[in-house]
N, C-alpha and C positions, 0 to 999 in steps of 0.2 A: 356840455362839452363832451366829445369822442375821447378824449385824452385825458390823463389823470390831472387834476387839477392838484397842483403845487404850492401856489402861493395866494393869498390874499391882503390888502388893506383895505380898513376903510378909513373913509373921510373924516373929514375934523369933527363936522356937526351928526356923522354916519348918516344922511342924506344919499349916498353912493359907495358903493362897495366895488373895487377891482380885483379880478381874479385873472389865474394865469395858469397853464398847462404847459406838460412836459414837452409839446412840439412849437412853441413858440406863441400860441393864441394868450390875446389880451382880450375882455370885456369888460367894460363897465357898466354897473346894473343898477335901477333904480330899486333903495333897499326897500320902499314903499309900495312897490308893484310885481318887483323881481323884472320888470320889462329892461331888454340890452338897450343901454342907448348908443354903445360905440363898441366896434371891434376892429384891433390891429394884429398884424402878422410882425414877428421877428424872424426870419426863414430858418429855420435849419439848428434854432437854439430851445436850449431848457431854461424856462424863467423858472429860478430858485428863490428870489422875492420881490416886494413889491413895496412901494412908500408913495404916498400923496406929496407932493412940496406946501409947505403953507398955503400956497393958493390953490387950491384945490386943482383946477386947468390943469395942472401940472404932473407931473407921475413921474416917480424916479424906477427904473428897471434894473436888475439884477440876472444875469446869464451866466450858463455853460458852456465854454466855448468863445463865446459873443463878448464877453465885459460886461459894462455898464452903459444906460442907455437913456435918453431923457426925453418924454414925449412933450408938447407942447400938445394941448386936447384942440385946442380949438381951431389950430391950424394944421390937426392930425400928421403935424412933420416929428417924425422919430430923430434923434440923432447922437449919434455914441459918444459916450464919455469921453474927456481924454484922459486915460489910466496910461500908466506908463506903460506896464509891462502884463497887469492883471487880467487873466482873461476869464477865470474862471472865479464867479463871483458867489459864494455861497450866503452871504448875507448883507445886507445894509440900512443904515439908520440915519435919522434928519434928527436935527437935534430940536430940543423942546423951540426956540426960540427961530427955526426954519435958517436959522443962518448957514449950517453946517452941514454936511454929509460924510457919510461912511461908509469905505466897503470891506470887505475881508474877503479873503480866498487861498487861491493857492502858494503853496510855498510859505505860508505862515506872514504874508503879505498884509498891509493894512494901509489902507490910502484914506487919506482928508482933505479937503478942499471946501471951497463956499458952494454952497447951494443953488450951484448956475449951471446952464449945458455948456457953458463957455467958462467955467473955473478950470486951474489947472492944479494939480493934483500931487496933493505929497504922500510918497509914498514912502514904509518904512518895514523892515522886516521884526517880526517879535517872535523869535525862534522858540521862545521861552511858550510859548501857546499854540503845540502842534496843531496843522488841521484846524483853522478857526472856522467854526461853522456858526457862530453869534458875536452881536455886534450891538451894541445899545449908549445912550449917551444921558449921562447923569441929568435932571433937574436944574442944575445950574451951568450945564454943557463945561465945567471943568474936568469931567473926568468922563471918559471912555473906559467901558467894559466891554476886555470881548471874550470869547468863549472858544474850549476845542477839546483837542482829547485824543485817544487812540496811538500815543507816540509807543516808543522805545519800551516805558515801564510802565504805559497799559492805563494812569489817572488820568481823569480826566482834570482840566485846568482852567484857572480864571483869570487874564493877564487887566489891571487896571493902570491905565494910560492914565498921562497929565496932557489935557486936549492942546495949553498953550507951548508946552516942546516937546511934545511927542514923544515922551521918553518914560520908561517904566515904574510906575509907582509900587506897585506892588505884584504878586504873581501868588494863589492859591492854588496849592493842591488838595482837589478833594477825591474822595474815592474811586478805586480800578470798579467799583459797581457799578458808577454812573456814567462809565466807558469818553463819552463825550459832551458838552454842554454843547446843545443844539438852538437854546434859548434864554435870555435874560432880557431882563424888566428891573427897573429902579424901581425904589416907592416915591410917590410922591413930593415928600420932603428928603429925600435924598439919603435916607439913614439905612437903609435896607437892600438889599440884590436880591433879586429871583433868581438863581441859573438852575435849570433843566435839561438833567440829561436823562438816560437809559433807567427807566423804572422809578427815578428820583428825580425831587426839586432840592436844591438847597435852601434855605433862606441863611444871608451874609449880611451880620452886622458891620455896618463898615464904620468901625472906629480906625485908631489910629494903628491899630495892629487890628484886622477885619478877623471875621471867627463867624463860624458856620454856628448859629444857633438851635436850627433845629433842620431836620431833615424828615421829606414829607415821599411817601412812597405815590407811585404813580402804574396805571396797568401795563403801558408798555413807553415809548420814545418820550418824552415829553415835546410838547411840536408847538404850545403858542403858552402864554406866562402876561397877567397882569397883576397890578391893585388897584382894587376900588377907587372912589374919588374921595375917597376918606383918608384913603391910606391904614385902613381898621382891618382890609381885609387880603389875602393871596389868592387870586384865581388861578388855576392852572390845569390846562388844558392838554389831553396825548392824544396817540394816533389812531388808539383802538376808540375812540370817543366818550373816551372817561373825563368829566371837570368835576372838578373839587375846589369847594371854597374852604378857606382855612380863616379860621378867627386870630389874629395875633397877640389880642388882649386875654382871652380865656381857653385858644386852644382847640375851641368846638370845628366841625367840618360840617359842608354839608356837601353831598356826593349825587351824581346825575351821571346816567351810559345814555347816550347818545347814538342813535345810527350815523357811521361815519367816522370821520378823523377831525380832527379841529385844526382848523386851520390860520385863527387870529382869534384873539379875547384882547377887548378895547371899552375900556370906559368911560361912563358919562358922570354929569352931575346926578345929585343925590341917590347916589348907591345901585344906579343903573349898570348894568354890564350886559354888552353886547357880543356872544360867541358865534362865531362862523363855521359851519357844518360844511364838510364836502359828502357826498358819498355815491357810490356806484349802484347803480339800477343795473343789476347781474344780467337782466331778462332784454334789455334796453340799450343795452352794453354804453350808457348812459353818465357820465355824472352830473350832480344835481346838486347845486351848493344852495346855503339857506343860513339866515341871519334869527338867533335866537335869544330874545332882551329879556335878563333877568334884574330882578328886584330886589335887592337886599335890605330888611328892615332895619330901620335903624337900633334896634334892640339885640339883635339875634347875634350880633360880635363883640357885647358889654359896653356898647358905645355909650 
């Protein structure tokens, strides 16, 4: 791609990887070959993310400017959300179970509705979460987290939502260091938060009053955030192409530079993780995105 590339997901089974750039280009690539099997235009928009819908055909879109946007693959027809008022979409999420979707953006906006091109859409303001720029949905889709930062007094923030009335369960403030949370991840079983901002991850015990357990430095933005399929471990992934695995039972890390930014960590069954690489061929004036499957023994995080 000529243009920087923005966003990526991939697929349930990672069979297929979608990426996206700052002038509106979408592809979908076969991650076994790298060969494009599909490209669509958004005219005149920045796609900021990207989500598979449960059936994979499906693509959920994220824009600048543009809203939201739902492709249908197989009958390559685009068609826009209906968002009330949101046009500027800096993040969204499907929830584990493909029922639900999520967007946030500007004005500290945050819309839900069912996982259709034809769902209509509730929209709700969470003033208490300046600037959301992440959005992710619990394990058992009762609770939405979303992420922001950069207001009045400079913390960044974690506002957690109750999915069935949409109304504030709780609100974290953590550090004016981590400026903005750009990114969260659940664990697994639902007891844990990833949020990722400016140099740091948090990890968030979410009990009944939630509490920042430990805090994990990172080289610059933090840009994608998983756990294993164990839920034993934190992957976390920034823009300078730094990942870091973190053991949650004993603490250990294991650390990997990267050429490039990272741009989605997604994983599989037994201790597979899949990292997605963008990076700029300077001479090329090029980017070149690439899918990187790591192996985590089962020993090496006191499992």
């Amino acid at each position: 791609m000529e243009s920087e590339v923005w966003a990526a997901a991939l697929s349930s089974y990672h069979e297929e990887l979608a990426i996206a750039d700052t002038r509106g280009n979408l592809l979908v690539v076969d991650v076994r070959n790298s060969e494009v099997r599909e490209h669509y235009v958004i005219p005149d928009c920045w796609i900021t993310s990207l989500k598979f819908a449960r059936d994979s055909t499906q693509l959920i879109i994220g824009t600048l400017g543009c809203g939201g946007w739902w492709l249908d693959r197989p009958s390559g027809h685009l068609k826009r959300l209906h968002l009330t008022s949101l046009q500027n979409v800096t993040s969204l999420a499907v929830s584990p179970s493909g029922q639900w979707l999520a967007l946030v953006g500007e004005d500290s906006s945050l819309c839900v509705g069912e996982c259709s091109p034809k769902a209509s859409f509730h929209e709700v303001l969470v003033h208490k979460v300046p600037n959301p720029n992440s959005v992710a949905f619990s394990p058992d889709s009762r609770l939405l987290a979303i992420g922001g930062g950069e207001g009045t007094d400079d913390h960044a923030y974690v506002g957690l939502i109750n999915l069935k009335s949409l109304s504030i369960y709780k609100i974290l403030k953590l550090s004016k260091d981590a400026v903005c949370i750009d990114v969260l991840s659940f664990s697994p079983n639902g007891e844990l938060l990833l949020a990722g901002g400016y140099k740091e991850c948090a990890i968030i015990r979410l009990t009944d009053t939630p509490v920042v357990e430990t805090t994990l430095p990172a080289s610059s933005w933090c840009s994608a955030l998983s756990f294993d399929s164990y839920g034993c471990s934190a992957v976390i992934g920034d823009d300078s192409g730094g990942v870091t695995f973190y053991s949650l039972a004993v603490g250990a890390r294991l650390q990997y530079q990267l050429h490039g930014k990272i741009l989605c960590i997604d994983s599989l069954v037994n201790g597979l993780v899949d990292v997605v690489v963008a990076q700029l061929l300077s001479e090329q004036q090029k980017w070149v995105v690439r899918v990187m499957r790591f192996e985590l023994k089962p020993d090496w995080a006191g499992r």
